[in-house]
N, C-alpha and C positions, 0 to 999 in steps of 0.2 A: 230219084235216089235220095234228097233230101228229106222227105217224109220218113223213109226208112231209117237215115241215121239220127232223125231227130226220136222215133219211136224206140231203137236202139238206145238212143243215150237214157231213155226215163224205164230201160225194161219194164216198158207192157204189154213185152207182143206174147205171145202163146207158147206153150209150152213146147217145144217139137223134139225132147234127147227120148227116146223111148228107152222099156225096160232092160234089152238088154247093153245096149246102150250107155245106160245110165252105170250099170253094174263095173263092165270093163273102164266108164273113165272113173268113178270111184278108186278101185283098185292100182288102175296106172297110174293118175295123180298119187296115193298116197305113198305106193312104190319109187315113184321121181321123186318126192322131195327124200325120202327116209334115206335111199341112194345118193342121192346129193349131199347129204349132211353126214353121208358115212364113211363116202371116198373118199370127197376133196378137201384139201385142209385149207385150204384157202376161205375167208370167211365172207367172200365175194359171189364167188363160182358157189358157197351154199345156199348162200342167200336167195341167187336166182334159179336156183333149180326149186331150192323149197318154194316158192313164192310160184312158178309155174306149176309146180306138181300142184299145189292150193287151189290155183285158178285151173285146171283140169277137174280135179276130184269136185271142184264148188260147180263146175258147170254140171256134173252127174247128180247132186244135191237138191240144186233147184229145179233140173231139168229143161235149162234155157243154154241153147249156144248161138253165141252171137255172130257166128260166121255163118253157121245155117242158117239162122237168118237172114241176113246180106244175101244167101244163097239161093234160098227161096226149098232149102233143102229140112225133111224131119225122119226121122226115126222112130215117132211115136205111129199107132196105129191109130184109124180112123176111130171116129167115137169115145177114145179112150183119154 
């Protein structure tokens, strides 16, 4: 497990979010932060929803998730 979180920490494992995938966390991140900053007037509770919806839509982006990896889990298709 150590190997893993040390390749985790310098992300250079592989890419594994596949296309559709990629599409719906795009969408949902940037639907969480825009929601976050629209409801709550608290400039705490926006912060952290913008800053997750960010980290959701950046993992559709680069097409890396770091829990699927831990996981040993992808959603991209072979060869591609």
């Amino acid at each position: 497990m150590t190997f893993r979180l040390r390749e985790l920490a310098t992300y250079s494992f592989a890419c594994n979010v596949g296309g559709g995938d990629r599409v719906v966390r795009i969408l949902v991140g940037i639907a969480l932060a825009v929601a976050a900053i629209a409801v709550f007037d608290r400039v705490g509770l926006q912060a952290m929803g913008a800053v997750t919806g960010g980290a959701i839509a950046l993992t559709g982006v680069v097409s890396r998730c770091g829990i699927y990896y831990l996981f040993g889990l992808t959603t991209r298709r072979r060869g591609s």
